[in-house]
N, C-alpha and C positions, 0 to 999 in steps of 0.2 A: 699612435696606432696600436700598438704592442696595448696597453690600457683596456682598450674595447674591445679587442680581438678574444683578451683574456676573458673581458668583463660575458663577449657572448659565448665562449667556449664554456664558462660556468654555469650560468643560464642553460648550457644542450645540454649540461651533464646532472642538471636538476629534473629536468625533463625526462632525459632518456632514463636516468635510473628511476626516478616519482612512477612513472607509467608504466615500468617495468614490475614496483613490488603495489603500487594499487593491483594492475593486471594478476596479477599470482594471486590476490586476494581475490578478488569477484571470480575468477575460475575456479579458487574451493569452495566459495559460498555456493556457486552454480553446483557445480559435480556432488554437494553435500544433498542437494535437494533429490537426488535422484530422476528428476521430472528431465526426459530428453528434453521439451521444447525450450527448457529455461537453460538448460548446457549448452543448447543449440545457437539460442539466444544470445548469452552470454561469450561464448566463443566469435560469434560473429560481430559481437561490440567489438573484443577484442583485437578481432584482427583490422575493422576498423579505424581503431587509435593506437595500433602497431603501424598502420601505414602512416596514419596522421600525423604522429607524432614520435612514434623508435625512430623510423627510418630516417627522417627529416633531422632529428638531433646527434644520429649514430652519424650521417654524413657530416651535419655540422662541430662535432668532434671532431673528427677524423681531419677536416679540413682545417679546421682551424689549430688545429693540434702539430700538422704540419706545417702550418702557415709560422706562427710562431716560434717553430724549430728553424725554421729557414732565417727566420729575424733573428733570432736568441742566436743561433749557431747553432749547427747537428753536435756537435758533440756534447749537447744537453744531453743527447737520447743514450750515453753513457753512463749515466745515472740513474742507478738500479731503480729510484720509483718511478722515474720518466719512461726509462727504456723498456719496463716490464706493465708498465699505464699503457702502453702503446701495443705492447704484444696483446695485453689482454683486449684490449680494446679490437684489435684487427680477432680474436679469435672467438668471443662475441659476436662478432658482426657473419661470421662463417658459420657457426652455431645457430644463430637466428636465421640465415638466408640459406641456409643447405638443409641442415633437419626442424629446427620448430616452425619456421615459414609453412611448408606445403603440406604439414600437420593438421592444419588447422581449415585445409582446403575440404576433407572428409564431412566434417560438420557441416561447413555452410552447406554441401551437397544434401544434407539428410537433411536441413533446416527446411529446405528447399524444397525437400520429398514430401515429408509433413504438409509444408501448405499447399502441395496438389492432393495431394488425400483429401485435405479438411473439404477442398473445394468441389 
């Protein structure tokens, strides 16, 4: 059990970091062009496969990260790369869901604005 638990906890943590530094990329590529409709654009992929796929891999972290604490023994999370993998990990997840989450709400608004203009 321990095996697979690990095997899909490494799998989230390819995922959530992969999408996290593609993401930073196509956000400067967008904001480089100047063109609102393509930042507009581009931000609203984003937030997209931040739901599709951050959130889904931040929970399956997190979950599984406990789950295996529970099997291993908590006093793994004594151990400075365990115990501070876990801090950062929960303060990530606070950082995403309190300031860059509702950040990214502004855009779709104006994306939104744009296409009743054009219409």
């Amino acid at each position: 059990m321990l095996s697979i638990l690990l095997i899909i906890h490494v799998l989230a943590s390819i995922i959530f970091i992969g999408n996290n530094i593609t993401g930073a990329f196509w956000k400067v590529r967008a904001d480089k062009t100047g063109n609102l409709e393509v930042m507009s654009s581009s931000v609203r992929a984003l937030l997209r496969a931040d739901y599709q796929f951050t959130l889904p891999s931040l929970v399956v972290l997190f979950v599984t990260g406990v789950w295996m604490g529970g099997i291993t023994g908590w006093e793994r999370f004594q151990e400075i790369w365990l115990g501070s993998s876990f801090v950062l990990l929960v303060i990530i997840a606070l950082i995403w869901g309190i300031i860059s989450g509702p950040k990214f709400v502004p855009w779709c608004v104006l994306r939104q604005k744009m296409r009743q203009q054009a219409d």
